[in-house]
Wavefront OBJ file of the C-alpha trace (Angstrom):
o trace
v 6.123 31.539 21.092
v 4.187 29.511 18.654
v 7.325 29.376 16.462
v 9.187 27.975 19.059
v 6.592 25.349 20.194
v 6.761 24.011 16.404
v 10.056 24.228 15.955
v 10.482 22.263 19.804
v 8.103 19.548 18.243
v 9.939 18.999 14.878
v 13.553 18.521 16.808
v 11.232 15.986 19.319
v 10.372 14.522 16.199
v 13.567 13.875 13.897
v 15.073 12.691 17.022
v 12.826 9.728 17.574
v 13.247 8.931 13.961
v 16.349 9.268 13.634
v 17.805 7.764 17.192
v 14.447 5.165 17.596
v 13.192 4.006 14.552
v 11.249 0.705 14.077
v 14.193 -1.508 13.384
v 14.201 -2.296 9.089
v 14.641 -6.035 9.875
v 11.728 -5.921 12.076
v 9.137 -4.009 9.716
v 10.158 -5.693 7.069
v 8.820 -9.302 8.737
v 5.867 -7.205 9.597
v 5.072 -6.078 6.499
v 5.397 -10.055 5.209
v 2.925 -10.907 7.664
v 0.060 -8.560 7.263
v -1.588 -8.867 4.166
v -3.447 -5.942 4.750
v 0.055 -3.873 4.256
v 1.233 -5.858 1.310
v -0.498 -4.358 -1.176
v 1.202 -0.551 -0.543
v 4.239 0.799 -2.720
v 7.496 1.592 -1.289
v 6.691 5.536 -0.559
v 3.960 4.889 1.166
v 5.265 1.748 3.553
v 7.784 4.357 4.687
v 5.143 6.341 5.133
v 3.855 4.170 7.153
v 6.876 3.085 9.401
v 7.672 6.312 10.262
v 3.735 7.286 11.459
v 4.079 3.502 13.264
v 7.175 4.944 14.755
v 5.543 8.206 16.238
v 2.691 6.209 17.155
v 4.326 3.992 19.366
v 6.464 6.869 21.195
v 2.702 8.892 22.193
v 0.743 5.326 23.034
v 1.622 2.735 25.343
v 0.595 -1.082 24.507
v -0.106 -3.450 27.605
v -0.807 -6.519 28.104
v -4.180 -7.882 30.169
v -4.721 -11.776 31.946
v -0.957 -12.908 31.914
v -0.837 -12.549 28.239
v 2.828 -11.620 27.257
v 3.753 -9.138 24.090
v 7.196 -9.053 22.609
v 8.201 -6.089 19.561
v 6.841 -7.722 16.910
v 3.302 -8.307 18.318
v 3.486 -4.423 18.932
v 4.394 -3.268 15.988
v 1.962 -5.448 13.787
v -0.686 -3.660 15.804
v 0.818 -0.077 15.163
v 1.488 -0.614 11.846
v -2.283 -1.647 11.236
v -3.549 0.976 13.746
v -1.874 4.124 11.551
v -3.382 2.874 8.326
v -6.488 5.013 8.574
v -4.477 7.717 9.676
v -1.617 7.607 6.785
v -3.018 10.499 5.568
v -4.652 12.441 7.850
v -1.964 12.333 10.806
v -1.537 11.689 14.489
v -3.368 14.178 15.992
v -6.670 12.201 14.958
v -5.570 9.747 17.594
v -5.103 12.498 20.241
v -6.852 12.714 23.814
v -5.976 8.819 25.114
v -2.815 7.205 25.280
v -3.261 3.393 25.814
v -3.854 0.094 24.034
v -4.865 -3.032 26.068
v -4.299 -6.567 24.248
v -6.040 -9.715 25.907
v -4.761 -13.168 24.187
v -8.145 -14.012 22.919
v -11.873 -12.697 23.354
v -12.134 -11.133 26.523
v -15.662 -11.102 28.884
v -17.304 -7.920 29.401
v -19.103 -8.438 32.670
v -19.373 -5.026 34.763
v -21.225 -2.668 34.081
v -19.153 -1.156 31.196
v -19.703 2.035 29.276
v -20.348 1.704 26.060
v -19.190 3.643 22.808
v -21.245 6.297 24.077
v -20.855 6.581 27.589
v -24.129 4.250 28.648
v -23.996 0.751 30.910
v -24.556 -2.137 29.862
v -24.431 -4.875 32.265
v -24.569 -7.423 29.665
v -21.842 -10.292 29.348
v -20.415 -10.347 26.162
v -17.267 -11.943 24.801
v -15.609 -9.035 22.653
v -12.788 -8.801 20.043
v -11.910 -5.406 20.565
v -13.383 -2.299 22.118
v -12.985 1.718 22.131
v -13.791 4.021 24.892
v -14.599 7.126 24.340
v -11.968 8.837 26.575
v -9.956 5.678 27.423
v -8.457 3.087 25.925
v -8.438 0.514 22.785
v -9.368 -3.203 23.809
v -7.753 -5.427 21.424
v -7.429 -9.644 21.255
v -4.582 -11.202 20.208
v -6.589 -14.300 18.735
v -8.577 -12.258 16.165
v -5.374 -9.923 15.423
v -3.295 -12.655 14.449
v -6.318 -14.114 12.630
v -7.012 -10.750 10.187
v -3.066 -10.828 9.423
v -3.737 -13.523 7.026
v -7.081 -12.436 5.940
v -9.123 -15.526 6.273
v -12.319 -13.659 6.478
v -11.996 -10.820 4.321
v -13.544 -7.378 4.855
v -12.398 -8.049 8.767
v -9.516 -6.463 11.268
v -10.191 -5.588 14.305
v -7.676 -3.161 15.052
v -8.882 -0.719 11.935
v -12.764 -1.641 13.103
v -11.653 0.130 16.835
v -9.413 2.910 15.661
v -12.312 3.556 13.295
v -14.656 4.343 16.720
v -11.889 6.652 18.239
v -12.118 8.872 14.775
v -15.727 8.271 14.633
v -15.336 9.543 18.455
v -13.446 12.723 17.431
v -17.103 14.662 17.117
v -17.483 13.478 20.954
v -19.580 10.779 20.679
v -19.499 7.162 18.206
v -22.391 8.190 15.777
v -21.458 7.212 12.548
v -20.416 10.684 11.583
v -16.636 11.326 12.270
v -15.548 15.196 11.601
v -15.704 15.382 7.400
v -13.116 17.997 5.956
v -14.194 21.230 4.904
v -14.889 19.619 1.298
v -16.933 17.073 2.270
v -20.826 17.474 2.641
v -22.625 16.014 5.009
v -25.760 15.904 3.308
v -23.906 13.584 0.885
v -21.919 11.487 3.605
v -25.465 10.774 5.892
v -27.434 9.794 2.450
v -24.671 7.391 1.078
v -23.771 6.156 4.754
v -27.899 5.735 6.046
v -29.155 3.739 2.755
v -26.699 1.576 2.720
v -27.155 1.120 6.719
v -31.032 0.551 5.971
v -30.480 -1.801 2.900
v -27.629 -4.057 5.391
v -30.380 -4.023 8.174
v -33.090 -5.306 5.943
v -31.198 -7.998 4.663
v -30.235 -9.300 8.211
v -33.910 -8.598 8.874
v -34.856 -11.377 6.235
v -32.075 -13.472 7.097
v -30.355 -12.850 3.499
v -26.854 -13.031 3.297
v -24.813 -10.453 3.344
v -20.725 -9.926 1.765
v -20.838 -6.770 4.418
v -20.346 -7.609 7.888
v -23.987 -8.128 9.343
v -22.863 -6.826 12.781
v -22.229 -3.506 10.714
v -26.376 -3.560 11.237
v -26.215 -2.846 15.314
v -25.757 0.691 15.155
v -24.677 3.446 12.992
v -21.139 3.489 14.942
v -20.673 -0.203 14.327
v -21.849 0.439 10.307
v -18.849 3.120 10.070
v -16.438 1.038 12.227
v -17.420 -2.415 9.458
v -17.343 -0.522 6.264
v -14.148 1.199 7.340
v -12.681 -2.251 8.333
v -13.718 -3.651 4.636
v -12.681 -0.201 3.440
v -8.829 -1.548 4.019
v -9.385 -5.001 4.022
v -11.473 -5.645 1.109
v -12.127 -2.461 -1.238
v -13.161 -4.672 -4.314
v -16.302 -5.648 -1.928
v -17.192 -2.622 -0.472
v -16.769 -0.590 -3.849
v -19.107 -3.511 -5.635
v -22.253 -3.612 -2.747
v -21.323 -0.198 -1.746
v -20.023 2.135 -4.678
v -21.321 5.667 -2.729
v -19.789 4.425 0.847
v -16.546 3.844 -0.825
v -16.615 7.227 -2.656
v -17.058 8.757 1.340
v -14.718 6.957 2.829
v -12.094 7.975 0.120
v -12.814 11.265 0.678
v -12.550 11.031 4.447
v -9.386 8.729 4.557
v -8.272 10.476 2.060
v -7.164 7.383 0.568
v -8.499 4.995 -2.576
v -6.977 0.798 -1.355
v -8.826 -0.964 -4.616
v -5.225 1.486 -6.391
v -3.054 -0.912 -3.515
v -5.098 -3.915 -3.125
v -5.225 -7.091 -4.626
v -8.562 -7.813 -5.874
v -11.121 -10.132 -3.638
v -13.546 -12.683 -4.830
v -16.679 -11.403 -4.803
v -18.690 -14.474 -5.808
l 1 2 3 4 5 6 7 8 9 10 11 12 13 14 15 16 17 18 19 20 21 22 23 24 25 26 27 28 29 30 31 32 33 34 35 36 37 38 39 40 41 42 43 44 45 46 47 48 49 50 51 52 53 54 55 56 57 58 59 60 61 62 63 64 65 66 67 68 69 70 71 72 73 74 75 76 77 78 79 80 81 82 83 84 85 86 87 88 89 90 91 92 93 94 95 96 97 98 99 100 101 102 103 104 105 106 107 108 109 110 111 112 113 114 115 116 117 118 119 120 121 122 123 124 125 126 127 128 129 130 131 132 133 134 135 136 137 138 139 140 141 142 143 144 145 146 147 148 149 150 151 152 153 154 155 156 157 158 159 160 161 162 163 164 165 166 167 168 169 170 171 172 173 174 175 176 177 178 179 180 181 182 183 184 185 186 187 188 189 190 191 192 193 194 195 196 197 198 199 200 201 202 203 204 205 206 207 208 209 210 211 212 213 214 215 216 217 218 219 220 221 222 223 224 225 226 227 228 229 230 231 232 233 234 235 236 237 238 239 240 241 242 243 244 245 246 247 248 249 250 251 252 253 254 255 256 257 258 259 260 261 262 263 264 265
């Protein structure tokens, strides 16, 4: 029965490839546009499309407050959303289904649970957000914004999908599931002092090439170094050498062999 389950799944799968691919006009403009992408060779941008691809058939992408999204918007954000996932698969993204875009920051004013399930009744004006059995808030504004990489070490879309892995372990900790490989006595020591060492210098008002808000929590510290992971790997491999090392090991991935280099001055 197993067998046949697999076997049902693959056919599923080479159909949607093969009858509704992301159209090779349309990626390609996509992959002009986000300079986060630019930097990966030809195998693994296919990679990518076809994970994109998949992606798009298991989660639906709304729109919130009259804002209106046409293909490409949608695939930019799939095609940034699967990065973390090139080589781990799918199934890390399994258990929710939908993505929510608002055109710009959007007001969190109810109430809301946070990453871990507990109210806040707090108004805050967000760029993205992850429940932890629901959806993926996302704004427009600060999307289109990363694409060019004005503030490097920043994208919103690989900060939230960084909370649902983080989430995977059934709560937004800092600590997604590690492979079998992986130790987590190494992972919580390389992960914590650098935590500390970003909360002392916002402490002392020093500035910081990691994203200060990275000091909240230790979910918001995975979700920042994961975003700079992707976005800028020559500045979290130069402040953070052992975080870089983990997150290789977890993504399964090494962007300073993809990405053009950063200023780091």
């Amino acid at each position: 029965m197993l067998n046949i389950i697999k076997w049902a799944k693959r056919r599923r799968i080479c159909y949607i490839l093969k009858r509704q691919p992301i159209a090779f006009d349309l990626w390609r403009e996509v992959l002009r546009k986000a300079k986060l992408l630019q930097g990966l060779d030809s195998v693994q941008k296919a990679q990518l499309r076809v994970l994109a691809t998949l992606f798009l058939h298991r989660k639906r992408i709304t729109a919130a407050d009259g804002f209106q999204l046409n293909d490409e918007m949608i695939v930019v954000i799939a095609a940034q959303a699967v990065l973390p996932i090139l080589k781990l698969g799918l199934d890390y993204y399994s258990g929710w289904i939908e993505i929510i875009v608002y055109p710009a920051a959007f007001r969190v004013n109810h109430g809301n649970a946070d990453l871990n399930g507990v109210t806040s009744n707090e108004a805050n004006l967000l760029s993205g957000e992850a429940w932890l059995r629901g959806p993926v808030i996302l704004s427009w504004e600060d999307i289109e914004r990363d694409l060019h990489s004005r503030h490097p070490g920043h994208n919103v879309v690989v900060h939230e999908f960084a909370h649902k892995l983080d989430m995977l372990n059934g709560s937004a900790n800092g600590m997604p599931p590690l492979h079998p490989r992986m130790e987590i006595k190494q992972w919580t020591q390389a992960l914590s002092v650098a935590y500390e060492d970003l909360r002392r210098q916002v402490a002392h008002h020093h500035r910081t090439r990691i994203n200060s808000y990275g000091a909240t929590t230790p979910a918001e510290f995975f979700a920042v170094v994961s975003e700079c992971f992707f976005s800028a790997p020559d500045i979290l491999n130069h402040y953070c050498p052992q975080v870089y090392q983990q997150l290789i090991q977890f993504y399964r991935q090494d962007p300073l062999t993809y990405q053009p280099n950063v200023d780091m001055a």
